[in-house]
SELOMI-339410 format. One record per residue: residue in one letter; x, y, z of N, C-alpha, C in turn. Coordinates in steps of 0.05 Angstrom, whole numbers. Layout:
<drenpas>
 aa   n_c1   n_c2   n_c3  ca_c1  ca_c2  ca_c3   c_c1   c_c2   c_c3
  a      X      Y      Z      X      Y      Z      X      Y      Z
...
</drenpas>
This chain:
<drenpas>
 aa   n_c1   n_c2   n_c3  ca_c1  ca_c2  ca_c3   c_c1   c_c2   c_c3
  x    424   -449    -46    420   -437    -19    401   -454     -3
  x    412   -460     22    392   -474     49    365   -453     41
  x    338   -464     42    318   -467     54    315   -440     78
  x    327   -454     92    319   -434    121    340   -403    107
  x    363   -410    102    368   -388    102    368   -369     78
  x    348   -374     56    333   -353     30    303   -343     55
  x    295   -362     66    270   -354     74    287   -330    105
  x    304   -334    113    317   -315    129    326   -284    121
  x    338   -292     96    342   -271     74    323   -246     77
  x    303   -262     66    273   -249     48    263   -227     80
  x    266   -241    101    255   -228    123    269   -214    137
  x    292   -211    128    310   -194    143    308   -165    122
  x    305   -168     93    294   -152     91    265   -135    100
  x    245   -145    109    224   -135    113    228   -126    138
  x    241   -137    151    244   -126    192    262    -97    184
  x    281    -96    155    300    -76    162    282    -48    149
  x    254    -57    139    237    -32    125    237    -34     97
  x    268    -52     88    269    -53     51    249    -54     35
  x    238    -79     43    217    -95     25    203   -104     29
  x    183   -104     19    160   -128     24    167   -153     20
  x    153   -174     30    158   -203     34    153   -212     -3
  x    137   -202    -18    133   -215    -37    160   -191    -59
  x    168   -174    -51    190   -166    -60    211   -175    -55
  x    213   -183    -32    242   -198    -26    251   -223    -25
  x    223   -244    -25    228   -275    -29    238   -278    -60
  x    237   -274    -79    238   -285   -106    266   -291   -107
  x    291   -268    -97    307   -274   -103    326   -293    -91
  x    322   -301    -60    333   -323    -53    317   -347    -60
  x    286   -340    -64    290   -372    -64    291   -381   -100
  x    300   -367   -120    315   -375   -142    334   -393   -141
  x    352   -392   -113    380   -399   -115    376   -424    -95
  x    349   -425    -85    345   -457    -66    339   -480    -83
  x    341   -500    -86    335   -522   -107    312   -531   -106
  x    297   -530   -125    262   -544   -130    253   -549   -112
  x    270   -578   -102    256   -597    -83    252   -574    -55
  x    269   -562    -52    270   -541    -24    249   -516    -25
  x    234   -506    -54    230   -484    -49    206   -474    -42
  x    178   -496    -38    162   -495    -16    168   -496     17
  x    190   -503     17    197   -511     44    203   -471     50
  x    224   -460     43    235   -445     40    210   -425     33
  x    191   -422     18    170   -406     20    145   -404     47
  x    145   -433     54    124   -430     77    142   -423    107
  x    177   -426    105    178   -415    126    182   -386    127
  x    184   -379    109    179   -342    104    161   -341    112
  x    136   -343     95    104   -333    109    105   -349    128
  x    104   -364    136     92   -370    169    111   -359    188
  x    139   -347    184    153   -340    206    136   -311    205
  x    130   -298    180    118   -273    179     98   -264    191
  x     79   -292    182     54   -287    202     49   -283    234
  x     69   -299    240     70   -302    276     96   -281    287
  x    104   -277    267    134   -247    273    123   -233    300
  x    103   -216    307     99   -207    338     99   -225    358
  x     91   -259    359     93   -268    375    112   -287    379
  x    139   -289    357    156   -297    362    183   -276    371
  x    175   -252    356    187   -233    369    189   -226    397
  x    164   -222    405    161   -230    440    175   -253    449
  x    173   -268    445    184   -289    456    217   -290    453
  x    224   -285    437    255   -276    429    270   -254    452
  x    252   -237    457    257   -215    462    258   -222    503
  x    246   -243    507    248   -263    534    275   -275    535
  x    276   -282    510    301   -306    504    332   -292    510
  x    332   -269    497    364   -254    496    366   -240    514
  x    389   -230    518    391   -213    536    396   -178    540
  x    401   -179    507    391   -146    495    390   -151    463
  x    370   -135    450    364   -138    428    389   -129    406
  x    378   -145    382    400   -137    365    397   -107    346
  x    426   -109    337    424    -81    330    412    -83    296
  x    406    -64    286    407    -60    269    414    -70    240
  x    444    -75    249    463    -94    223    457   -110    224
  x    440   -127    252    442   -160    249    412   -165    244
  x    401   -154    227    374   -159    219    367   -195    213
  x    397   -197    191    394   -225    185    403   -245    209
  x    406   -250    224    412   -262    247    389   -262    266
  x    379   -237    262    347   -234    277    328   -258    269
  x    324   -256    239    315   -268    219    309   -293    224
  x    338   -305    221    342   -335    219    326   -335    250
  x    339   -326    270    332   -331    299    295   -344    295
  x    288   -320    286    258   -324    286    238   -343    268
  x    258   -351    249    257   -374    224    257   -404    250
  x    283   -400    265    282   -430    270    260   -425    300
  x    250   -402    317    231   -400    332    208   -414    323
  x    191   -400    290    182   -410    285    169   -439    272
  x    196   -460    258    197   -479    267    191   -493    296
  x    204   -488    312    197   -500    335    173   -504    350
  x    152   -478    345    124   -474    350     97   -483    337
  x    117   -473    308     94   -477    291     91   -498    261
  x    108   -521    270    111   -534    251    117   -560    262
  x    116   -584    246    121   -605    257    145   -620    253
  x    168   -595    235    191   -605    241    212   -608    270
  x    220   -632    272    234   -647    294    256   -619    311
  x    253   -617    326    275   -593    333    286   -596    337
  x    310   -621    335    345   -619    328    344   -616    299
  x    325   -623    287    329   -618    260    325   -591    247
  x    302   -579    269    301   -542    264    320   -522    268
  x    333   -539    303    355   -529    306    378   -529    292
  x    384   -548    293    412   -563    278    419   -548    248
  x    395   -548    234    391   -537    203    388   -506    208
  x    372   -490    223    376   -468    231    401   -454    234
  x    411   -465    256    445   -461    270    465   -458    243
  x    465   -474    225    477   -485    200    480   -462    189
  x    460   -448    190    454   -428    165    471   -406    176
  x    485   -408    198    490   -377    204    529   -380    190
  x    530   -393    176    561   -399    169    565   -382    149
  x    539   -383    131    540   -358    109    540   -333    122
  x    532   -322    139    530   -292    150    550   -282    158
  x    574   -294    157    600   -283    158    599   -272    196
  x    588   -279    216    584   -272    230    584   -282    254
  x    617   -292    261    625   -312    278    614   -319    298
  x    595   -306    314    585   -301    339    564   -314    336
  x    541   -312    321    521   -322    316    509   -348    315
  x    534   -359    314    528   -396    308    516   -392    341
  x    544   -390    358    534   -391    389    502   -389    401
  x    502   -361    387    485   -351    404    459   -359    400
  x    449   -367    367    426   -392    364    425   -414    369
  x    439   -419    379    442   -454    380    427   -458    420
  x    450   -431    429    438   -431    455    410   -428    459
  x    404   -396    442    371   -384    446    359   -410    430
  x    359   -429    414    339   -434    402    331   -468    421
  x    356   -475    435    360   -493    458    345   -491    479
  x    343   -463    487    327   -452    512    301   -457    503
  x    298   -448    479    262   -438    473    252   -469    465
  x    268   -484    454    258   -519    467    255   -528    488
  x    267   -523    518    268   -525    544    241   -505    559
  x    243   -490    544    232   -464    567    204   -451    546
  x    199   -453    519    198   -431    505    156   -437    512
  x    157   -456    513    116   -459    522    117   -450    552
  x    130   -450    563    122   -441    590    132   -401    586
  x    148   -399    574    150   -370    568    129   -354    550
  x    126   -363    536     96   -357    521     70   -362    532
  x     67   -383    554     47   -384    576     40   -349    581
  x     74   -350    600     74   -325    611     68   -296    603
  x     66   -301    578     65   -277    569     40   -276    543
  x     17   -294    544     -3   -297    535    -23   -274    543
  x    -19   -259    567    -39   -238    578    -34   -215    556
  x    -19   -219    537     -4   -183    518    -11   -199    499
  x    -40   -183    480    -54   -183    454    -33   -195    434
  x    -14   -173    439      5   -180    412     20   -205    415
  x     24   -212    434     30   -243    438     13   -264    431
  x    -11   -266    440    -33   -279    439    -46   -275    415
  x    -49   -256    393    -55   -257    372    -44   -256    349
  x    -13   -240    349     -1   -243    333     -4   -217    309
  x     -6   -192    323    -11   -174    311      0   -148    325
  x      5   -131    305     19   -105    321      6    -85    346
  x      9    -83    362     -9    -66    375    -29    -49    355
  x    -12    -24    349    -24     -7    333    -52    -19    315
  x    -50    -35    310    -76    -48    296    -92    -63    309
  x    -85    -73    330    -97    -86    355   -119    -64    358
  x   -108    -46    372   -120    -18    377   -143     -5    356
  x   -134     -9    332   -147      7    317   -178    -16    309
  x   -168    -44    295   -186    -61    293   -214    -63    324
  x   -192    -64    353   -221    -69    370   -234    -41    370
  x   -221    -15    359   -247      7    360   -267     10    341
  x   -261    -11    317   -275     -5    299   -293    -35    295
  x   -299    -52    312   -305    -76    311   -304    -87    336
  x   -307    -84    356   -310    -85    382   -321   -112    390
  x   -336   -121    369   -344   -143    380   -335   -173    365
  x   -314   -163    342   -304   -190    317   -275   -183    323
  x   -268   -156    331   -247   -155    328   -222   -179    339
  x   -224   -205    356   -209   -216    351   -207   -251    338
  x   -235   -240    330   -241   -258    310   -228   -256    279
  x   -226   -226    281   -207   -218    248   -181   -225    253
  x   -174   -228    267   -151   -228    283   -135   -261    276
  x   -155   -268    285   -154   -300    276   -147   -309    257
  x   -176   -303    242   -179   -314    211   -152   -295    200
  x   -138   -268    206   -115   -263    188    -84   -282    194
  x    -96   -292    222    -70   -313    223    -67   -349    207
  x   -102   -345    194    -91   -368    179    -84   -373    156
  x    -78   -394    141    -73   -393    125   -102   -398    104
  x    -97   -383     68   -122   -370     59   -128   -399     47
  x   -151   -394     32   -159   -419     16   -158   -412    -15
  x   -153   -432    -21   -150   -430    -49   -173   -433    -64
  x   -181   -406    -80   -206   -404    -83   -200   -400   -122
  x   -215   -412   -135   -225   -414   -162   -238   -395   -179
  x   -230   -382   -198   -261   -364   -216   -264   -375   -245
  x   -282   -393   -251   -290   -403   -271   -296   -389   -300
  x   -281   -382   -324   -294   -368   -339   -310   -382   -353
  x   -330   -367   -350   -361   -379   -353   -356   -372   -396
  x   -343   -360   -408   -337   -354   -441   -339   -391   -448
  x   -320   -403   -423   -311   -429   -431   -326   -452   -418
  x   -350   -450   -399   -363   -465   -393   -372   -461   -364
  x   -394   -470   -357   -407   -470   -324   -391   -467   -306
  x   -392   -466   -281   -381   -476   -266   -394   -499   -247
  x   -411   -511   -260   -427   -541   -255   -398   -559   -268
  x   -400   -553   -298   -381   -566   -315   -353   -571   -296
  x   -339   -544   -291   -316   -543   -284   -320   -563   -252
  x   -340   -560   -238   -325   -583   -208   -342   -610   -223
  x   -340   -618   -245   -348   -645   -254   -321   -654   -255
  x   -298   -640   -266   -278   -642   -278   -256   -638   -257
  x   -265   -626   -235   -242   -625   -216   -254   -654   -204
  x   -275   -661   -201   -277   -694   -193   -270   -719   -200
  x   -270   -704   -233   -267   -737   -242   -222   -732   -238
  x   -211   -709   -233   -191   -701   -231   -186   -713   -198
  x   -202   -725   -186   -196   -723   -153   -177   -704   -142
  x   -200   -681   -141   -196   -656   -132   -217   -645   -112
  x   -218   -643    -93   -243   -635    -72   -243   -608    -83
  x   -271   -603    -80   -280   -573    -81   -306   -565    -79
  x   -314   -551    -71   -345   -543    -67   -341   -514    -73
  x   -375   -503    -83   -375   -475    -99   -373   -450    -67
  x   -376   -430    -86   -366   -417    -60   -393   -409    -58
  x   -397   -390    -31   -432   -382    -24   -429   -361    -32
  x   -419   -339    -44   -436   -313    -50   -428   -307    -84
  x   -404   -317   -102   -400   -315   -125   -411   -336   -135
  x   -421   -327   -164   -430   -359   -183   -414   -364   -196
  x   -381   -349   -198   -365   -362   -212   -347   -373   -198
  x   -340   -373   -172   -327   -381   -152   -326   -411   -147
  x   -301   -422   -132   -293   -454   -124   -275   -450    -98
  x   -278   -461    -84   -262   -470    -60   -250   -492    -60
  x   -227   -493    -70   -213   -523    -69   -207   -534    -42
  x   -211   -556    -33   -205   -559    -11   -182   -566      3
  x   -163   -567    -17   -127   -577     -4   -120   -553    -28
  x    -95   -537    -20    -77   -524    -45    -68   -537    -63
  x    -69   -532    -81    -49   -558   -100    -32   -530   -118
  x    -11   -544   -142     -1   -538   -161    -24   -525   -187
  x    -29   -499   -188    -56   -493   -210    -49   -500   -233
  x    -20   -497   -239    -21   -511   -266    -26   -535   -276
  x    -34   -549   -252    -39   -583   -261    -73   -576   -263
  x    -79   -554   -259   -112   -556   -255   -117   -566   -286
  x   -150   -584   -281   -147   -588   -316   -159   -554   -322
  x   -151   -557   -347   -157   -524   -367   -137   -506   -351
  x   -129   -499   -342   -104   -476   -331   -101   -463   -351
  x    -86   -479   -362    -69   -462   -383    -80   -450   -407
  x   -107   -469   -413   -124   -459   -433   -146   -433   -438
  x   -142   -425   -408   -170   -399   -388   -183   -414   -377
  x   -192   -444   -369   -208   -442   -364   -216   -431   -338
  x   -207   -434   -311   -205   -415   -297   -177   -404   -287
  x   -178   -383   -269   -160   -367   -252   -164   -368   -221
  x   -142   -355   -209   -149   -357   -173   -155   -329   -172
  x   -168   -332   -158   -184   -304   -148   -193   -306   -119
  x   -199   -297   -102   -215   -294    -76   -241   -289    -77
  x   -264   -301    -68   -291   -293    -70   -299   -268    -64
  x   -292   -254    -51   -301   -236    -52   -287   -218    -69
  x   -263   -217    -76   -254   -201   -105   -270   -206   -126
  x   -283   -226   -128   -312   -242   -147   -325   -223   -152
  x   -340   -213   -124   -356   -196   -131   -361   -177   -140
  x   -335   -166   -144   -338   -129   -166   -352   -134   -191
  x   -352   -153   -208   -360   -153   -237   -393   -156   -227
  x   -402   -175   -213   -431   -174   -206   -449   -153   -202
  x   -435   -129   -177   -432   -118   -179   -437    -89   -185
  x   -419    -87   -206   -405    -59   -226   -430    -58   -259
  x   -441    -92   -259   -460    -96   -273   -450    -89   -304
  x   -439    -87   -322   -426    -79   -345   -444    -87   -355
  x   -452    -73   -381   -482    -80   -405   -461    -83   -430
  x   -463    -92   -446   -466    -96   -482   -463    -65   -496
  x   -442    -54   -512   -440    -40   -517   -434     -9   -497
  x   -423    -22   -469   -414     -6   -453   -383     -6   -459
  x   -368     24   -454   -345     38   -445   -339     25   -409
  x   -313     19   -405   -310     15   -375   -284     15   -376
  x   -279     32   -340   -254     35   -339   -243     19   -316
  x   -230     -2   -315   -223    -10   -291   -189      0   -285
  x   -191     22   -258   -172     37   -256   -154     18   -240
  x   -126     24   -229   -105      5   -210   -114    -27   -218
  x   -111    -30   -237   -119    -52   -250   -101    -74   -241
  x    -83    -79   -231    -71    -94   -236    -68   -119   -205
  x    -80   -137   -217    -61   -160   -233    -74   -170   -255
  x    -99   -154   -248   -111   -156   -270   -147   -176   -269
  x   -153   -190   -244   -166   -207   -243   -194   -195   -240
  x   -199   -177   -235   -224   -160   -238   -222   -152   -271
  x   -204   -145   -280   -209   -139   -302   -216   -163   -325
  x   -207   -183   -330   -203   -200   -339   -236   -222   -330
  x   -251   -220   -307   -272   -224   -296   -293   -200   -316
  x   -299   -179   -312   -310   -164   -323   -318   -167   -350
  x   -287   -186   -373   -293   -194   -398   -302   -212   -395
  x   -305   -223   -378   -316   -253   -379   -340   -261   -370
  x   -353   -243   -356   -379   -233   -353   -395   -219   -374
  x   -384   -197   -382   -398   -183   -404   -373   -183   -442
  x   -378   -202   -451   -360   -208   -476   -369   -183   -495
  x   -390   -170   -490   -401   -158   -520   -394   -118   -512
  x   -376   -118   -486   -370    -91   -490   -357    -78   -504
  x   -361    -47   -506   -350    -28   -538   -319    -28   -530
  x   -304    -23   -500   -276    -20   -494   -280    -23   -465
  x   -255    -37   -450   -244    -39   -419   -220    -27   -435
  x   -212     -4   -414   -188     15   -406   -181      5   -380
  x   -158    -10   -382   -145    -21   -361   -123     -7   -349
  x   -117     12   -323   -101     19   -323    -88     19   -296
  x    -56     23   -299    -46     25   -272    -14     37   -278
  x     -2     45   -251      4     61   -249     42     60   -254
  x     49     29   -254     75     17   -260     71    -10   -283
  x     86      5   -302     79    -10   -328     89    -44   -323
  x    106    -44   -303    120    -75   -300     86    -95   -290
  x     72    -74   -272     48    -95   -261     33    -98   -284
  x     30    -81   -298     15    -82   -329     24   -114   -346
  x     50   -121   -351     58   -143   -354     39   -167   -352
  x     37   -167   -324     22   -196   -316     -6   -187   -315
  x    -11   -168   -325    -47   -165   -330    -51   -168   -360
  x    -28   -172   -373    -29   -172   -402    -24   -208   -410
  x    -13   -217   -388     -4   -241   -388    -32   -257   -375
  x    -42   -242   -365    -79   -262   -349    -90   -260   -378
  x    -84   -232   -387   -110   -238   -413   -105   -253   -432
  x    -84   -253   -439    -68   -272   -459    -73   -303   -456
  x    -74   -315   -430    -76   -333   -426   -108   -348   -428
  x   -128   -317   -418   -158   -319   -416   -173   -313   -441
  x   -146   -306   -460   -158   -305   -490   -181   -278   -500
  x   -175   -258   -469   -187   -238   -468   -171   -211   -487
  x   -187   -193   -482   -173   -174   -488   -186   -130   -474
  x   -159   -127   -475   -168    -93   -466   -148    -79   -468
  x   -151    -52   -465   -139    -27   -478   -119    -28   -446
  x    -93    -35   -447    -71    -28   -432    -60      3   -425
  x    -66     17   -399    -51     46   -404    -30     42   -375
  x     -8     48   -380     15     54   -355      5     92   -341
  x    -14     92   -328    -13    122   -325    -32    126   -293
  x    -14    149   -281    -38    159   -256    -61    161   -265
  x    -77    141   -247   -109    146   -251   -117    174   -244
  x   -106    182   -221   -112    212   -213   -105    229   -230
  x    -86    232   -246    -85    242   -265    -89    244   -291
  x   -124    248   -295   -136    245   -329   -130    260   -352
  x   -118    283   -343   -110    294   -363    -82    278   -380
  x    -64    262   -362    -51    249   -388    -59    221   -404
  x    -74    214   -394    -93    192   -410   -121    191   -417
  x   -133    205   -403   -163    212   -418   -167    215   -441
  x   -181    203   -455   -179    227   -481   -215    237   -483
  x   -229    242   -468   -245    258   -466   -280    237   -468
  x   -282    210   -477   -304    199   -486   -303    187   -454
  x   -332    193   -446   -341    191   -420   -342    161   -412
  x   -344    145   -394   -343    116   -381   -380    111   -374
  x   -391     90   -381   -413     86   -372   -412     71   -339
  x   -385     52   -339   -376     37   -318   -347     38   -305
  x   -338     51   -285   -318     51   -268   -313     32   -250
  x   -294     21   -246   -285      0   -231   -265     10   -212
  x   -265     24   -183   -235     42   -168   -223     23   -150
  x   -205     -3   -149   -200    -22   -136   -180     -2   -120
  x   -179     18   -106   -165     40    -94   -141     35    -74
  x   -116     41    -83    -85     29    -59    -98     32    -32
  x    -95     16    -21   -107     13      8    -88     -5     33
  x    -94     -3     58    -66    -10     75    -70    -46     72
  x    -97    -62     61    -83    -83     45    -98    -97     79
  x   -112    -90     90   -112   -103    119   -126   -125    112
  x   -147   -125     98   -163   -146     97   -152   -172     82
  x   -125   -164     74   -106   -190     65    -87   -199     75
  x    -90   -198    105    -68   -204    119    -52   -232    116
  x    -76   -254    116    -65   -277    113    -54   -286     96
  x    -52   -273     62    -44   -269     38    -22   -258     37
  x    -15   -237     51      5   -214     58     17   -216     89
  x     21   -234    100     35   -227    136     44   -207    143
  x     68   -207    120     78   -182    133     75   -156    123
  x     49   -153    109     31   -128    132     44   -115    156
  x     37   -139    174     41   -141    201     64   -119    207
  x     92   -120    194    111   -107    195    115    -89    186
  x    102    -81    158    110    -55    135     90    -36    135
  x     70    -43    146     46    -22    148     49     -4    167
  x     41     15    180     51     38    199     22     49    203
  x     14     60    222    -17     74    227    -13     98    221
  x      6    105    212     14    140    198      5    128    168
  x      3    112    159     -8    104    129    -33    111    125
  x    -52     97    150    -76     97    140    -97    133    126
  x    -92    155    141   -104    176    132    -82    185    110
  x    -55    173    102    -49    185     73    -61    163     59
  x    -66    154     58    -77    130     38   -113    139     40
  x   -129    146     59   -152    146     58   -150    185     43
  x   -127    203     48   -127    217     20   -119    220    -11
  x   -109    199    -11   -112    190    -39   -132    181    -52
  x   -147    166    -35   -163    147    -41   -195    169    -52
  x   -195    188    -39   -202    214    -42   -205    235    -70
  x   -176    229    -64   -173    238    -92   -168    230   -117
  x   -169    201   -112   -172    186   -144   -202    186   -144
  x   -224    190   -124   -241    187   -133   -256    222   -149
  x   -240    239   -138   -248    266   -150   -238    262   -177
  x   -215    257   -176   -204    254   -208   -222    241   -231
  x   -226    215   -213   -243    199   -240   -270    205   -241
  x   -280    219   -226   -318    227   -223   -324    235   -248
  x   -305    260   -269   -312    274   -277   -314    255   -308
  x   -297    240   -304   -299    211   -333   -326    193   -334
  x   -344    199   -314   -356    180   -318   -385    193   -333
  x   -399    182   -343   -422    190   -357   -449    197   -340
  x   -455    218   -347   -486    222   -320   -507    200   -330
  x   -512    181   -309   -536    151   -300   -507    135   -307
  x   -484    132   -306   -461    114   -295   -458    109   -274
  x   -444     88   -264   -438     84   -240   -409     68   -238
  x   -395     86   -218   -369     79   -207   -377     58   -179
  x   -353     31   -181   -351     18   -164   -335     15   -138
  x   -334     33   -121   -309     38    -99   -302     10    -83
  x   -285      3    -79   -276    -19    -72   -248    -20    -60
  x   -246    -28    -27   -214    -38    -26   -215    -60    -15
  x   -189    -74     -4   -183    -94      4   -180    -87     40
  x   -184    -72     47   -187    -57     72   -213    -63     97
  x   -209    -62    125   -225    -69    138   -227    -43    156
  x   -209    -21    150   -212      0    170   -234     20    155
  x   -241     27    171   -269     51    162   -260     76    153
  x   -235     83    162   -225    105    151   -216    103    126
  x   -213     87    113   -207     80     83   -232     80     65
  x   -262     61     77   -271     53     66   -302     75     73
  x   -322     74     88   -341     90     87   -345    120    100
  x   -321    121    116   -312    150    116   -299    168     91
  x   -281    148     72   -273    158     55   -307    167     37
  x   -324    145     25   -352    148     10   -362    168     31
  x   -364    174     45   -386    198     61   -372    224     61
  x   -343    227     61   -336    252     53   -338    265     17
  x   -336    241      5   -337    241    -22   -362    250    -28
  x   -391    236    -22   -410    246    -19   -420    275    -12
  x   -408    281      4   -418    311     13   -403    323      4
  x   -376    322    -17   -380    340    -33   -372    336    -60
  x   -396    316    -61   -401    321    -89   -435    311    -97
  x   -444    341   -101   -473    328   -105   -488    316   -124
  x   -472    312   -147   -483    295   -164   -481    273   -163
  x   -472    266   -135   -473    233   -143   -490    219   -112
  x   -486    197   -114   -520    189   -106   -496    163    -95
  x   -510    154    -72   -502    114    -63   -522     99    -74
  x   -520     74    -82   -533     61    -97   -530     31    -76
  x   -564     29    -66   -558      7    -40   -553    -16    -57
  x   -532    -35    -33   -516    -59    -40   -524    -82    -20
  x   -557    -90    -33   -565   -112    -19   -557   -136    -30
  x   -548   -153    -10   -535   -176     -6   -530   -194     19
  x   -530   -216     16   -526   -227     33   -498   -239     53
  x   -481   -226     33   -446   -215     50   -449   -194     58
  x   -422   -191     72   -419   -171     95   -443   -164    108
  x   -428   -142    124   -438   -129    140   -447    -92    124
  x   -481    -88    129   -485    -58    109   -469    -47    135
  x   -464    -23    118   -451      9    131   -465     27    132
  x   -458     51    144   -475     76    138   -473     87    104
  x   -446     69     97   -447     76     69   -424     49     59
  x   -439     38     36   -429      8     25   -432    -16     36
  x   -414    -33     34   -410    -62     48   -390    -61     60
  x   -381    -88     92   -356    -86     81   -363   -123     89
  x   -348   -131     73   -337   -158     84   -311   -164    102
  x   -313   -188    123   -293   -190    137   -280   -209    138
  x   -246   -220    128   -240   -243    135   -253   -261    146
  x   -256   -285    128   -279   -304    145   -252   -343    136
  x   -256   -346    174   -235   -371    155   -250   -389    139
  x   -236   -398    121   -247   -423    103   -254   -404     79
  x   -258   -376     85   -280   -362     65   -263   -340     50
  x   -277   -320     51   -263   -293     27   -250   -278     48
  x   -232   -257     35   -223   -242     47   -237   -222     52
  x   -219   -200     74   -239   -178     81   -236   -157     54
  x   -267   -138     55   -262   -124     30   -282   -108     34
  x   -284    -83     16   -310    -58     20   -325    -54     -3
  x   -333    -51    -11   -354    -33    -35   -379    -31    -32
  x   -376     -2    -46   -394     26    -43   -395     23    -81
  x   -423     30    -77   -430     32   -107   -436     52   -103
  x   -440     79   -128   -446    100   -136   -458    108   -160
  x   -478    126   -162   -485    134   -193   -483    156   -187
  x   -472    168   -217   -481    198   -227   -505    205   -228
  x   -518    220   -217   -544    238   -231   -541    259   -247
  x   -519    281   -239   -517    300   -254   -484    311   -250
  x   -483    322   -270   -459    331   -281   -444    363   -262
  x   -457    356   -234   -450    389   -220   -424    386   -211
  x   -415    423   -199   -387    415   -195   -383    397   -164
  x   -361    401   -159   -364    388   -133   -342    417   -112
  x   -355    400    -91   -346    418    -73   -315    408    -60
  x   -294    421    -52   -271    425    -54   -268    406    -27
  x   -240    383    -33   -239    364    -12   -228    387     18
  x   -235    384     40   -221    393     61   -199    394     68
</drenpas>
């Protein structure tokens, strides 16, 4: 399969609601050949990332939108837009190879009508996007709806987040320290001519400075390290785990907090690793395997302790809590497309209620780690302040540091380019074992 048109594929599912982008790329680009299938991956995410403002611009270009069926025609359209703008392939060759692709779509009409629109938007398409630079979502590349929601809650960064989620992330390092420094490990990415410098707020953290292939890293394959994001770093710091501690790290999966946590503290009694689809369990079984770690695997609702509990209390909780994922945009683009602002308050009640669920597992002088990948406040210290008031046995536990930004309750960190992703945590202790008062 062409290149352009697996990475057309993948996004025609996500425009039509199917799938996510990392759900729907695997299977075309299986069928693109080696040499093609970075090509074919970066024009997925990068058409993904800029999808509102090539959509705009598309939407200049035609002369009524397509329907429905022609998702994949949409697709490609916006595949070879994005070429044209955002890449430094030649544009008879974006075009030309674009145009190409529409032979498989069974959809006679189509050759025409890209070849023309994608003709125009070489002729016309910077002075049309001039024009239409005054509309956020053009100019930044983000949905309204979050436009909206990000400048009320950040008024003064908000299009600074904005930014940093349109670029692309850095490839960031976590050293297991079981297997040596991380002095040791950038000795070895040097004498490897590999740029990298440590990161500023984790001590097990690396910032490589170009992406490469990880499995050529030296030690990969042996544990020596994993990719992680710096600020995902920080939960084990943290969450603090002692020697002969119980810990539960709940929605565990992919597993890199968990797998961090052993590798920080080697001499704990059990990590209960759990989450909620046994297939993501897989590749958390496959980090440890590789990290030479080990922990107690459960496929089960965290919110629901009665089928996996078995009653012996947690000294340390870990709640990496489903969240709308905002603070990973540049990781995730299309976000941009699958997320909905009807998500955010069912997700900030869940989030709710996995924490009522798991309160009652944890040991009184324990402490649970609340944490998402989230930059909206309704997820993150609105969720901890309702939790708080009703439940009085538990206490905030301040989170001085020199990341993020404090809250009225936790941290949050914010997409920073070059740096970590955006992220929240609220630490908590038990004091006492009372009931709690009933969510609203």
């Amino acid at each position: 399969m062409k290149p352009r048109l697996a990475a057309a594929q993948a996004l025609a599912a996500v425009l039509s609601g199917k799938a996510s982008l990392a759900g729907s790329l695997p299977g075309p680009l299986a069928q693109v050949a080696p040499r093609d299938r970075g090509l074919a991956q970066e024009l997925a995410y990068g058409t993904a990332r800029w999808q509102p403002r090539l959509s705009g611009l598309a939407e200049r270009l035609l002369q009524k939108p397509f329907k429905a069926a022609d998702r994949d025609v949409e697709a490609l359209l916006l595949v070879g837009l994005y070429q044209l703008f955002h890449t430094r392939i030649p544009a008879h060759a974006a075009i030309g190879e674009t145009v190409g692709c529409t032979d498989k779509l069974k959809k006679p009409w189509a050759k025409g009508l890209l070849n023309a629109v994608l003709r125009r938007a070489q002729r016309e398409g910077e002075a049309l996007l001039a024009e239409l630079e005054h509309d956020p979502v053009i100019r930044l590349a983000h949905p309204r709806w979050l436009q909206k929601t990000l400048k009320a809650q950040w008024p003064d960064v908000w299009e600074a987040i904005c930014h940093a989620n349109n670029l692309h992330p850095p490839l960031t390092l976590r050293v297991n320290r079981r297997q040596g420094s991380r002095a040791d490990y950038l000795a070895l990415l040097a004498a490897a001519d590999i740029a990298a410098q440590p990161c500023e707020f984790s001590a097990d953290g690396i910032h490589l400075a170009e992406p490469c292939d990880v499995q050529q890293l030296p030690g990969f394959a042996a544990g020596r390290v994993s990719v992680q994001d710096e600020a995902a770093q920080l939960a084990a710091a943290l969450l603090e785990p002692a020697p002969g501690q119980r810990v539960l790290d709940a929605c565990c999966a992919p597993g890199g907090k968990t797998c961090h946590l052993l590798e920080q503290e080697p001499e704990l009694a059990e990590l209960v690793a759990l989450d909620l689809e046994p297939r993501r369990l897989e590749r958390v079984r496959d980090n440890l395997a590789r990290l030479q770690l080990d922990a107690h695997l459960l496929a089960a609702d965290a919110g629901d302790t009665a089928a996996w509990w078995d009653g012996r209390p947690f000294q340390r909780i870990l709640l990496d809590a489903p969240c709308s994922a905002t603070g990973v945009i540049r990781r995730h683009p299309d976000i941009k497309q699958t997320r909905q602002p009807t998500d955010i308050p069912a997700l900030a009640e869940l989030q709710g209620r996995l924490l009522d669920a798991l309160w009652p597992t944890l040991e009184v002088g324990g402490v649970l780690l609340y944490a998402t990948c989230s930059v909206l406040p309704m997820e993150n210290r609105e969720v901890i302040a309702a939790f708080l008031a009703r439940t009085p046995g538990a206490r905030e536990l301040d989170i001085v540091s020199a990341y993020g930004l404090k809250q009225s309750h936790g941290r949050q960190l914010l997409p920073k380019a070059n740096g970590h992703d955006g992220f929240y945590y609220a630490k908590l202790i038990k004091i006492a074992a009372q009931p709690r008062v009933a969510m609203a």
